[in-house]
BAKE-138872 format. One line per 8 residues: number of its first residue (from 1); for each residue x, y, z of C-alpha. Coordinates in nm, 4 decimals, always signed. Last residue first. Example, Ala and Ser with C-alpha at 12.3 -4.5 7.8 and 13.67 -1.06 7.14 Angstrom:
2) +1.3670,-0.1060,+0.7140; +1.2300,-0.4500,+0.7800 .
This chain:
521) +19.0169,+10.9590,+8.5204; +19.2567,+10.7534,+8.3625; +19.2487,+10.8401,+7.9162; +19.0536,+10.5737,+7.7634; +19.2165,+10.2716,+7.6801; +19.1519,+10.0224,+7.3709; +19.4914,+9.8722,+7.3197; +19.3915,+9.5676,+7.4812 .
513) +19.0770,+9.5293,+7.2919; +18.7428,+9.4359,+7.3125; +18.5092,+9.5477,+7.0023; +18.1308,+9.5331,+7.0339; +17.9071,+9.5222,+6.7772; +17.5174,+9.5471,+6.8140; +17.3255,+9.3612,+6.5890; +16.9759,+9.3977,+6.8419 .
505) +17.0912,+9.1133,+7.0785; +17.3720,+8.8835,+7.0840; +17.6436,+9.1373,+7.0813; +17.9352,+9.0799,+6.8920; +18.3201,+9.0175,+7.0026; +18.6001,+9.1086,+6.8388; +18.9512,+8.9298,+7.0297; +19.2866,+9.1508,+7.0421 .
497) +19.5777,+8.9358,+7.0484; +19.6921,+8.8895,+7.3732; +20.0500,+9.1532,+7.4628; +20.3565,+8.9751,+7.5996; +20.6044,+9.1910,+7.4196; +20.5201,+9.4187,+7.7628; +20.6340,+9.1406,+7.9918; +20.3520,+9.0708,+8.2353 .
489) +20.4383,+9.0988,+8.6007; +20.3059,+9.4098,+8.6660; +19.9630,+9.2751,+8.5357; +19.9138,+9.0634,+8.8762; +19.9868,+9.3807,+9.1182; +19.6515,+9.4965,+9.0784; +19.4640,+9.1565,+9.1051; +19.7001,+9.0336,+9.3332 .
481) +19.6311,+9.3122,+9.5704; +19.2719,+9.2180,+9.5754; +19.3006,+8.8741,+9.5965; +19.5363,+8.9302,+9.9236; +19.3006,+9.2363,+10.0711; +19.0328,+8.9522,+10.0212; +19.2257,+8.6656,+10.1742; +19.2668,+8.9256,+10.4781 .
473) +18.8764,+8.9179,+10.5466; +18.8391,+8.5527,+10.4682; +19.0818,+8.5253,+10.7602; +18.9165,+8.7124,+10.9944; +18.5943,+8.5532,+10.8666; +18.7511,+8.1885,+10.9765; +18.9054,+8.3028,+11.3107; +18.5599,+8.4480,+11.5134 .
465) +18.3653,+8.1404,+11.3711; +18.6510,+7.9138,+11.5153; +18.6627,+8.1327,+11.7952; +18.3064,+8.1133,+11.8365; +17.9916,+8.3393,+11.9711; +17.8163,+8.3715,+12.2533; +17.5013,+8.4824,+12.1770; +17.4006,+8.4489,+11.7790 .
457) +17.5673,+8.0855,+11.7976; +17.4926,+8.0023,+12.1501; +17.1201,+8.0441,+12.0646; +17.1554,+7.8008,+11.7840; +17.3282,+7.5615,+12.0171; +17.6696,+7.3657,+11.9095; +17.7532,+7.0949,+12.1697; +17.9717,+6.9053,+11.9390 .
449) +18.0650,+7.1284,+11.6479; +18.4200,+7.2821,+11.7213; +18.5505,+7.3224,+11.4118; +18.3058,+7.4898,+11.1919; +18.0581,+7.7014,+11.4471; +17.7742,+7.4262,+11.4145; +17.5839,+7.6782,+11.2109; +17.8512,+7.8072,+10.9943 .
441) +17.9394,+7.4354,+10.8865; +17.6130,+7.3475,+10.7463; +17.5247,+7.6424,+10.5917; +17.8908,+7.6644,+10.3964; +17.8051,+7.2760,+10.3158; +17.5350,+7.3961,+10.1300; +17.6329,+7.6879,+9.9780; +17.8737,+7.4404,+9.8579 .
433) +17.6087,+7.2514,+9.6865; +17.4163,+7.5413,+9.5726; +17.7893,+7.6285,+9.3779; +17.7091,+7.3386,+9.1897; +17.3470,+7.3444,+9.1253; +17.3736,+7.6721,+8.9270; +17.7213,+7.5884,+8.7781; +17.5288,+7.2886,+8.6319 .
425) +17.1886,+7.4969,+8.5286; +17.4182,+7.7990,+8.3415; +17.2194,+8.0770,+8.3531; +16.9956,+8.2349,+8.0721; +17.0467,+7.9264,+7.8706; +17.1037,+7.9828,+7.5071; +16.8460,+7.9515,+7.2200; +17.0622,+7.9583,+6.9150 .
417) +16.8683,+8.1976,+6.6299; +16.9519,+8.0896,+6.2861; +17.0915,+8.3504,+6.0350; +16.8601,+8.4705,+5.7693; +16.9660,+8.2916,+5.4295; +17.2642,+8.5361,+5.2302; +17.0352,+8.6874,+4.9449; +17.0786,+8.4718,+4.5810 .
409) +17.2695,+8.6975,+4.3427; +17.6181,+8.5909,+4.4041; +17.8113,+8.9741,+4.2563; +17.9473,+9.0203,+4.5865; +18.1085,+8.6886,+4.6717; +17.9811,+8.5102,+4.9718; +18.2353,+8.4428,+5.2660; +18.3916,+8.1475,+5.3936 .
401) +18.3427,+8.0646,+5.7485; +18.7080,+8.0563,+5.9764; +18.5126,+8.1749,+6.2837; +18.6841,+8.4618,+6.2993; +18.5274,+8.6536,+6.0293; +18.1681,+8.5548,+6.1536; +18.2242,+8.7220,+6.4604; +18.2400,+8.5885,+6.8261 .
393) +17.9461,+8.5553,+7.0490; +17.9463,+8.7637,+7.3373; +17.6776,+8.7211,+7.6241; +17.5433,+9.0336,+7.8045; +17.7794,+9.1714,+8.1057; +17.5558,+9.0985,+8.4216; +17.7399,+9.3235,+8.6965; +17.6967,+9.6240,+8.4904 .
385) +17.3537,+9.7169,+8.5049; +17.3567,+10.0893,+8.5379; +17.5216,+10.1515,+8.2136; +17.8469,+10.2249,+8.0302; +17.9744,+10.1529,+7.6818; +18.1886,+9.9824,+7.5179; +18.2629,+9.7359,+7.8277; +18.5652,+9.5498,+7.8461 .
377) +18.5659,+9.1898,+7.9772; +18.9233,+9.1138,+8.1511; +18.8188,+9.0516,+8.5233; +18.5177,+8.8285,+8.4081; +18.7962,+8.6388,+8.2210; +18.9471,+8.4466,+8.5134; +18.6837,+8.3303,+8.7246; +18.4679,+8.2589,+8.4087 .
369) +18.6923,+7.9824,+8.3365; +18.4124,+7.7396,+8.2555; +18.2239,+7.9848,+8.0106; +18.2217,+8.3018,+7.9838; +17.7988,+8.3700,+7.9673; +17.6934,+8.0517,+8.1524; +17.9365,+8.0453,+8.4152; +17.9215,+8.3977,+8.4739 .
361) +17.4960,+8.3644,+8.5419; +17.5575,+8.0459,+8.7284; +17.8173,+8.2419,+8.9560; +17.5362,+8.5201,+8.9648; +17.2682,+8.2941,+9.1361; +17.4675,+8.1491,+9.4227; +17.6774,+8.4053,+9.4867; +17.3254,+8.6127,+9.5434 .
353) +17.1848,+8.3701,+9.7145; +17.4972,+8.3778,+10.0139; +17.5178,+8.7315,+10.0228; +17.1785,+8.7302,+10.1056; +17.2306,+8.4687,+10.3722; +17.5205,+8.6456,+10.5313; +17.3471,+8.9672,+10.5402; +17.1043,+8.8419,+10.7322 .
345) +17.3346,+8.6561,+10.9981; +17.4862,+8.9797,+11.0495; +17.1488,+9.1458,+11.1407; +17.1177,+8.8543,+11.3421; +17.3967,+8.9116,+11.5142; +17.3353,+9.2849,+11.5075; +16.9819,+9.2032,+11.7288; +17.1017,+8.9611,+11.9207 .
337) +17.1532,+9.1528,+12.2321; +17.2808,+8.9585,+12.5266; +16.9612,+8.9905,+12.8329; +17.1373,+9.0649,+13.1785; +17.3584,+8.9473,+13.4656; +17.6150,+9.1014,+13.4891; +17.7675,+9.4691,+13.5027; +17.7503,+9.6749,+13.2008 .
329) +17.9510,+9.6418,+12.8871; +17.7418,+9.3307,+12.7626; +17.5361,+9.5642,+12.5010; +17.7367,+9.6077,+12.2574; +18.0144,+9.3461,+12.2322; +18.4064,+9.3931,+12.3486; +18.3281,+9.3447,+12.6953; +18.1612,+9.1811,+12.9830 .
321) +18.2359,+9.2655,+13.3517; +18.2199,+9.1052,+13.6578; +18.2819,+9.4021,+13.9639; +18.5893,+9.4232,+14.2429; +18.6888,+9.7437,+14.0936; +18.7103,+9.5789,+13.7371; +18.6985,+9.2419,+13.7070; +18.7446,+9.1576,+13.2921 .
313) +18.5469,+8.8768,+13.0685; +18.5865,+8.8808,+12.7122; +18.2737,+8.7898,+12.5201; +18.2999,+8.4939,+12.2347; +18.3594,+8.6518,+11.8914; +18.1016,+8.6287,+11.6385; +18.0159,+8.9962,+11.6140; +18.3711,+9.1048,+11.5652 .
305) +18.3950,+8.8567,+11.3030; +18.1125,+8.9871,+11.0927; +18.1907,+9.3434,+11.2079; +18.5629,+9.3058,+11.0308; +18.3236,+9.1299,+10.7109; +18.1298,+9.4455,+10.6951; +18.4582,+9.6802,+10.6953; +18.6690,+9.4589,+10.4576 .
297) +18.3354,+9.4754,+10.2054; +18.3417,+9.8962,+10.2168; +18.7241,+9.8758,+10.1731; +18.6134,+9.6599,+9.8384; +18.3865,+9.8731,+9.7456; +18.5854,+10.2057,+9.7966; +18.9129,+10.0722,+9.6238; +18.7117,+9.9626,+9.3456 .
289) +18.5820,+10.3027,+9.3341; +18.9795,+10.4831,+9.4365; +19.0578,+10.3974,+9.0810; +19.1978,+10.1403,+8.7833; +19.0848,+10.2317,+8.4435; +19.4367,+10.2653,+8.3213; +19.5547,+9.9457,+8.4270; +19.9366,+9.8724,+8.3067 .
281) +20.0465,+10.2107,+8.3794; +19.7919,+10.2564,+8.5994; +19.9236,+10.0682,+8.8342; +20.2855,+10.1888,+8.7953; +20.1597,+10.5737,+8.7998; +19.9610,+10.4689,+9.1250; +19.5981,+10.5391,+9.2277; +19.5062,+10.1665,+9.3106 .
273) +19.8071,+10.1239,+9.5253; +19.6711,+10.4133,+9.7748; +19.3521,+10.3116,+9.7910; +19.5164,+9.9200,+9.8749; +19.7004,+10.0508,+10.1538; +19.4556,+10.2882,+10.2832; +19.1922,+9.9926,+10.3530; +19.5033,+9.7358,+10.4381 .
265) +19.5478,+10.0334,+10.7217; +19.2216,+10.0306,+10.8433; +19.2252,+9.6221,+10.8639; +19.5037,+9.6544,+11.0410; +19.3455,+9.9414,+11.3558; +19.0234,+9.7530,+11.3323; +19.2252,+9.3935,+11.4282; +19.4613,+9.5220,+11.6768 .
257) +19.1511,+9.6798,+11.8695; +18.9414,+9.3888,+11.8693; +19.2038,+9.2324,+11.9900; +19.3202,+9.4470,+12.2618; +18.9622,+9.4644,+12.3753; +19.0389,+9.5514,+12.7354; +19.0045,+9.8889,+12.9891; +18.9784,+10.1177,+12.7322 .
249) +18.6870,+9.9006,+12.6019; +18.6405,+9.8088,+12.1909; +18.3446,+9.6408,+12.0154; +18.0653,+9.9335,+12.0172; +18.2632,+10.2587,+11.9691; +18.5381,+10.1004,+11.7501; +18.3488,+9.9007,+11.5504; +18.1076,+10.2127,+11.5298 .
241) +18.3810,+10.4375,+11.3944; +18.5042,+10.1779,+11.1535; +18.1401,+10.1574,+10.9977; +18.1340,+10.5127,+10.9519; +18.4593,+10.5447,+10.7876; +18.3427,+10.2249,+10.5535; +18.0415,+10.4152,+10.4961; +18.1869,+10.7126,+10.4066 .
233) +18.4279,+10.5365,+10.1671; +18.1545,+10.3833,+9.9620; +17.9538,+10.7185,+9.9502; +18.2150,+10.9151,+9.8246; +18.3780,+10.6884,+9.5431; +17.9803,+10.6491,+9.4789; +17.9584,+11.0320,+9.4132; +18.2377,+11.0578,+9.2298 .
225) +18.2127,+10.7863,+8.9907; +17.8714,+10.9487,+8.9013; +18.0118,+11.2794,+8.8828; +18.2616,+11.1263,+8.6106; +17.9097,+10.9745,+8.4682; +17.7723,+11.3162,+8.4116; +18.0806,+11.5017,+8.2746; +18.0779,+11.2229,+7.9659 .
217) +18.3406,+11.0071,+7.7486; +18.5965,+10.9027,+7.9920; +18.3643,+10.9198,+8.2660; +18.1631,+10.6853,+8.1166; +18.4710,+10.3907,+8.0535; +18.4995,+10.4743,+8.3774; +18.1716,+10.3574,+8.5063; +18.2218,+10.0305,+8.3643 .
209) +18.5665,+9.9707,+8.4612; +18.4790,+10.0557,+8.8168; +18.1605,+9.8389,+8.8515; +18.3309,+9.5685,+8.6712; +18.6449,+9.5501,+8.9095; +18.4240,+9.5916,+9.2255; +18.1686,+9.3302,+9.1191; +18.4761,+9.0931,+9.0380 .
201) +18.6198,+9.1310,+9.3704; +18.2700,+9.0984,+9.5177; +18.2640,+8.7648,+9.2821; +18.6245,+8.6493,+9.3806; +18.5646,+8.6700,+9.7341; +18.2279,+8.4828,+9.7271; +18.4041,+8.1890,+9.5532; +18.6874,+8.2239,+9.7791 .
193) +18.3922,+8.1764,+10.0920; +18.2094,+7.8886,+9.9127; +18.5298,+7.7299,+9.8990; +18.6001,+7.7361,+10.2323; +18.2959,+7.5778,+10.3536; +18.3241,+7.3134,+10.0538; +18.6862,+7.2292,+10.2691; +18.5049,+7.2423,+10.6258 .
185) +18.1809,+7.0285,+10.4916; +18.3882,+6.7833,+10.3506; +18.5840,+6.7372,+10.6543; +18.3070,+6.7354,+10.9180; +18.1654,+6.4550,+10.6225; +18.4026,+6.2658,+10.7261; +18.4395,+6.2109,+11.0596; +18.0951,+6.3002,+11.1581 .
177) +17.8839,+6.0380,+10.9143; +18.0396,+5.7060,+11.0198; +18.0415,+5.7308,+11.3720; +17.7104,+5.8959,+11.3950; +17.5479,+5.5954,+11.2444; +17.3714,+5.6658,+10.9283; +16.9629,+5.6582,+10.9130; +16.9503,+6.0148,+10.9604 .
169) +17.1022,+6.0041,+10.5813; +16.8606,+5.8410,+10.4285; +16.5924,+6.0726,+10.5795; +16.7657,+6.3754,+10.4069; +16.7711,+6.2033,+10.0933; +16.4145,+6.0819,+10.1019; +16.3163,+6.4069,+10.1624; +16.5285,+6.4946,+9.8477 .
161) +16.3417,+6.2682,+9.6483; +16.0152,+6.3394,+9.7528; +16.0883,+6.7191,+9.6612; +16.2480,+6.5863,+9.3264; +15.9176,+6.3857,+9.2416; +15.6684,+6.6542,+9.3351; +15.8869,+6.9019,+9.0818; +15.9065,+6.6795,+8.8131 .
153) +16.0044,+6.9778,+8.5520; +16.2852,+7.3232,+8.5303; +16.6041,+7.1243,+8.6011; +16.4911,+6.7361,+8.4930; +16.3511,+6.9194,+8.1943; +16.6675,+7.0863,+8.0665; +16.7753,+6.7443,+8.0031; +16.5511,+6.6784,+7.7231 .
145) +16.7288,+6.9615,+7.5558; +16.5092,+7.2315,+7.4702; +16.7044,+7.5132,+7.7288; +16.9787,+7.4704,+7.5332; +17.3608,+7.4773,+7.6863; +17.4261,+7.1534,+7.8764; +17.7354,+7.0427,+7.9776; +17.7121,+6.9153,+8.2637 .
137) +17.3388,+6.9085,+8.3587; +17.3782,+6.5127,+8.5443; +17.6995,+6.5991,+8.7234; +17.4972,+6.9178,+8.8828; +17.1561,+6.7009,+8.9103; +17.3646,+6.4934,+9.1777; +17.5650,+6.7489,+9.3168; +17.2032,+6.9707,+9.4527 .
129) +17.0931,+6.6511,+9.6118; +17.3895,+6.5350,+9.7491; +17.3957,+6.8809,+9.9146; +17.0387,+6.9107,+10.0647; +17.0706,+6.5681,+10.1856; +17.4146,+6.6379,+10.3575; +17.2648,+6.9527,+10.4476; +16.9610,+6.7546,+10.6412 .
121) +17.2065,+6.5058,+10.7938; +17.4635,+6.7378,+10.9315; +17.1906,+6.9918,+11.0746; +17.0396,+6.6746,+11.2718; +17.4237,+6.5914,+11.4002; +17.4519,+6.9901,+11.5287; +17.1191,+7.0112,+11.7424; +16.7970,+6.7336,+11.7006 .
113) +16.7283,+6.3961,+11.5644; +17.0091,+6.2045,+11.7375; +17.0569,+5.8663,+11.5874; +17.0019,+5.5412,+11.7725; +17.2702,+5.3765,+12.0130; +17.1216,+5.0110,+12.0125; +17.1751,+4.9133,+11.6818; +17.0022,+4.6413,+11.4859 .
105) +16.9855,+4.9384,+11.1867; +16.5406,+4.9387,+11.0958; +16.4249,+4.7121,+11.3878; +16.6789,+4.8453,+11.6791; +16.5772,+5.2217,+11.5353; +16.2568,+5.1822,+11.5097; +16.2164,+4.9804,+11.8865; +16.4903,+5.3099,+12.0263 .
97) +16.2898,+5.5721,+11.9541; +16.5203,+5.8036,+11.7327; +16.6465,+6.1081,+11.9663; +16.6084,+6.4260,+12.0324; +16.8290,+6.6137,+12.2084; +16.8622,+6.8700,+12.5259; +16.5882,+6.9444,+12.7493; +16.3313,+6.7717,+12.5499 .
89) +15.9491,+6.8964,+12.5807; +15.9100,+6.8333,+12.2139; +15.7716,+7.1386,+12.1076; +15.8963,+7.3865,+12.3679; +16.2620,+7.2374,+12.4555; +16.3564,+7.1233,+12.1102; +16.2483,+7.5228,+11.9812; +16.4542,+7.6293,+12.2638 .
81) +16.7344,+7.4359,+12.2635; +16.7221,+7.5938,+11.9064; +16.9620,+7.3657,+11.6478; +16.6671,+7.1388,+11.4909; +16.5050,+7.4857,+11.3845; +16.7961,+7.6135,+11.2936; +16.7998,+7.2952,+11.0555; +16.4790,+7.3710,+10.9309 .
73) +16.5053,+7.7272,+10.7991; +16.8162,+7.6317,+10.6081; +16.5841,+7.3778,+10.4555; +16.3310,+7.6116,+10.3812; +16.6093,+7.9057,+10.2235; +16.7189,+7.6256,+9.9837; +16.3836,+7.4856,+9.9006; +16.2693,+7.8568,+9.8264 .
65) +16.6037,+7.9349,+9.6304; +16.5375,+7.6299,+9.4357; +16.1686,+7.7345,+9.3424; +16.3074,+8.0776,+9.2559; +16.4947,+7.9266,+8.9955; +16.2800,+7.7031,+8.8579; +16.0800,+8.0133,+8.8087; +16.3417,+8.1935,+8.6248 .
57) +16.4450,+7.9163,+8.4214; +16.0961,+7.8548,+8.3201; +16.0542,+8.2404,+8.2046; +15.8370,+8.4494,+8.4193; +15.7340,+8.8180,+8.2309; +15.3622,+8.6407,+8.1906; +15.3142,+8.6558,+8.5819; +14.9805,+8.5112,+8.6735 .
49) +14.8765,+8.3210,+8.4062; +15.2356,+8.2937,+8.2945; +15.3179,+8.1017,+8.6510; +15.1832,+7.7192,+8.5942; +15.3015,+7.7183,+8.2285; +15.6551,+7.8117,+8.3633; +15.6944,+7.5366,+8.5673; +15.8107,+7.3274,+8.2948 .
41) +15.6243,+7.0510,+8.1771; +15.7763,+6.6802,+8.2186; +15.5470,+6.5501,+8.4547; +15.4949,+6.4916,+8.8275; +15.5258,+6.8298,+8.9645; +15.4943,+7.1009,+8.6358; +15.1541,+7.0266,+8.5013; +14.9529,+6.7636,+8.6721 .
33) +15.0607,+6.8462,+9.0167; +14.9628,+7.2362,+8.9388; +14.6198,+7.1700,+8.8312; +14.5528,+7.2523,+8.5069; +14.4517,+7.6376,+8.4787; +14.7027,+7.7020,+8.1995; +14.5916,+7.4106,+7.9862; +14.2219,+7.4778,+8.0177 .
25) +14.2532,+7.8201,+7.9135; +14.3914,+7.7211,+7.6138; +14.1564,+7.4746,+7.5713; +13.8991,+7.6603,+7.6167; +14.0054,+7.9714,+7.3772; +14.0799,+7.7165,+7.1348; +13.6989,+7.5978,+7.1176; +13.6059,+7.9746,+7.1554 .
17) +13.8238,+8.0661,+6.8185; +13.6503,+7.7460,+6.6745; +13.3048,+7.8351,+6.7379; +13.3720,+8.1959,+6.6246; +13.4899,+8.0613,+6.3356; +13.2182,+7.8147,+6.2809; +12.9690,+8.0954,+6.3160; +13.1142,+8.3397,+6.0822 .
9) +13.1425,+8.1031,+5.8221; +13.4217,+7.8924,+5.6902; +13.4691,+7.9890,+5.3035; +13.3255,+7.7367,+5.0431; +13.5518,+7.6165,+4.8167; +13.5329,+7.7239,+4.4294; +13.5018,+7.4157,+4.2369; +13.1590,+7.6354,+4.0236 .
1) +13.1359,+7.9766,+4.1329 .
């Protein structure tokens, strides 16, 4: 037909659909410095080949837990006496050979590149690192904003760059880096520990409101409550039976026996107060499986300190003896056992990544004060993933929009899709910066770091150490209790106006109200 355009044929489309194939195929197989490490593309276009489920915030993530977990890895490295002793033939330090170190400062006294002052400098690197792209991400909530790129892009330069941290800061004088940053590192220490309270606080609370609102509806989640109300206190009855087989002595141990016997009774105390008429008065959904987690947490932070206690020495019928930790009951000398320190340790650092991650997670879906509303979100419905509430958007009704009139005959335009962040990059870096400086601090025992060993550490222990998660421990039953007690406080004319929230994902509503209660189960 005459103007009629001629069709592409069946060879030039197939030409074209391998052309794009190739290029395609091209741009996923780039070399990994060209894509994600020096330039701007996200890391994500390196690991969908492999793993197509990997978003770039996921992957960036990971990344920054491997860094994290390497230079954790290094500075117990730099603690071991025995790692200093084997590679470098030291007995005790390392230092800086004195020609560098008279060229590059003019001093004479050069920096010690091994044990607690080499842990300083590489967290102090780690830290300023993390802080730095933490001011620089406030603020940001789309995951296309040019400044999502310095969190999920230029990998090769922001490994160089916190190298060049870490060596920065071997280059300061011990005189000026101790003093201070000692303090620093105790107060983000500190920090990092209430921020880990309030999550396992917040864990508990969710878990048990969750699960509730179940029970109220269905026999099968009821059983469900049961069950973990079970489990959760028959571990913590386990776990106080070994503290008390392992860590006590009839013959000594006071202590350690003062300590188990209080920390049992803030684990009935709070049970109890979580069951009350006046509690749930003003909480109906409050029950013995918050109760159970968080006696479950007081029990594996009481081993934590137990574990970290220095060895009491006692002469009995004319014979050395070492008590209060397994395996040191017996007559000297022999072998410590490591084994639940490290266990311990383990924990620790899990406990540690996963404050990390779901503090960013909180912080992105409620906002800056997600410390206080995480204990007010209501669920509609139960599940098994309860820790990560979905993100709420409020209604179209309440955000003051006027509405179309029913007869207007031209269809309401498809609403637009907001790309949010899946965690929130700045709370992300953040609370890595005080996980950080909690690192730093546990290794070199907190207040008493001169002379601090890695071996010594795991071995003999610390009364700092020993003091800090004993108090941790009762700053939980404290949080805890104020979190029941809190509401008792409120007058009863005093009532929030209730807030409708909607689901983000497949139009589903959600209403959260105060005067939503199910009947206490």
């Amino acid at each position: 037909m005459v103007g009629a355009k001629a069709g592409p044929s069946p060879s030039t489309s197939l030409g074209l659909a391998q052309q794009r194939s190739r290029s395609s195929s091209v741009l996923v197989k780039s070399p990994f410095c060209q894509v994600c490490c020096c330039g701007p593309a996200p890391c994500a276009s390196c690991c969908h080949s492999r793993w197509p489920f990997l978003t770039a915030s996921t992957c960036s993530r990971l990344f920054y837990i491997f860094l994290h977990v390497g230079a954790s890895a290094i500075c117990c490295l730099l603690l071991s006496r025995t790692v200093v002793e084997r590679v470098w033939g030291k007995t005790h330090r390392i230092q800086m050979p004195s020609g560098l170190c008279a060229h590059l400062f003019g001093l004479s006294d050069c920096p010690v590149l091994s044990g607690s002052g080499a842990v300083y400098r590489v967290c102090a690197g780690t830290a300023t690192f993390h802080l730095l792209q933490a001011v620089l991400l406030v603020h940001l909530h789309s995951p296309t904003s040019p400044r999502a790129q310095l969190h999920n892009s230029f990998w090769l330069l922001k490994l160089l760059f916190l190298v060049g941290l870490c060596a920065l800061a071997f280059c300061i004088p011990d005189e000026h880096l101790f003093p201070a940053w000692h303090y620093i590192g105790i107060c983000g220490g500190f920090a990092f520990i209430l921020l880990q309270l309030v999550l396992i606080t917040a864990f508990a609370h969710s878990w048990n409101k969750n699960w509730q609102t179940g029970a109220a509806q269905d026999c099968s989640w009821f059983l469900a409550v049961m069950l973990a109300t079970l489990g959760f206190y028959s571990m913590a009855g386990v776990g106080a039976m070994l503290l008390f087989h392992y860590y006590t002595h009839p013959a000594g141990c006071l202590l350690n026996k003062m300590l188990l016997s209080l920390h049992l009774c803030f684990c009935g105390l709070i049970s109890f107060l979580s069951i009350t008429p006046c509690i749930r008065l003003k909480q109906p959904r409050s029950g013995l499986l918050q109760a159970s987690v968080i006696s479950c947490y007081i029990m594996y932070l009481t081993f934590s300190a137990l574990s970290s206690r220095p060895p009491e020495r006692l002469i009995l019928q004319g014979q050395n003896h070492t008590l209060c930790l397994p395996g040191l009951s017996k007559m000297e000398p022999q072998t410590p056992d490591t084994s639940l320190a490290m266990l311990s340790a383990g924990v620790m650092y899990a406990c540690v990544l996963f404050a990390c991650n779901e503090a960013s997670y909180l912080a992105e879906v409620f906002g800056p004060l997600w410390i206080v509303k995480i204990y007010s979100y209501e669920f509609q419905k139960p599940s098994l993933c309860f820790c990560c509430p979905e993100r709420v958007e409020a209604d179209e009704g309440q955000r003051g929009g006027a509405a179309r009139p029913a007869d207007q005959e031209t269809p309401p335009a498809p609403p637009v899709q907001v790309q949010h962040l899946s965690y929130s990059y700045s709370a992300f870096h953040f609370v890595f910066f005080l996980a950080s400086l909690y690192v730093m601090v546990t290794l070199t025992n907190w207040f008493s770091y001169e002379g601090a060993e890695l071996e010594k550490t795991f071995t003999k222990g610390s009364w700092a150490t020993f003091w800090v998660k004993v108090a941790s421990c009762w700053a939980c039953v404290l949080l805890y209790l104020g979190l029941l007690l809190a509401p008792l406080c409120w007058s009863p004319t005093q009532k929030p106006q209730p807030l409708i929230f909607r689901r983000r994902r497949r139009h589903r509503h959600c209403i959260v109200s105060p005067d939503n209660k199910y009947p206490p189960v």
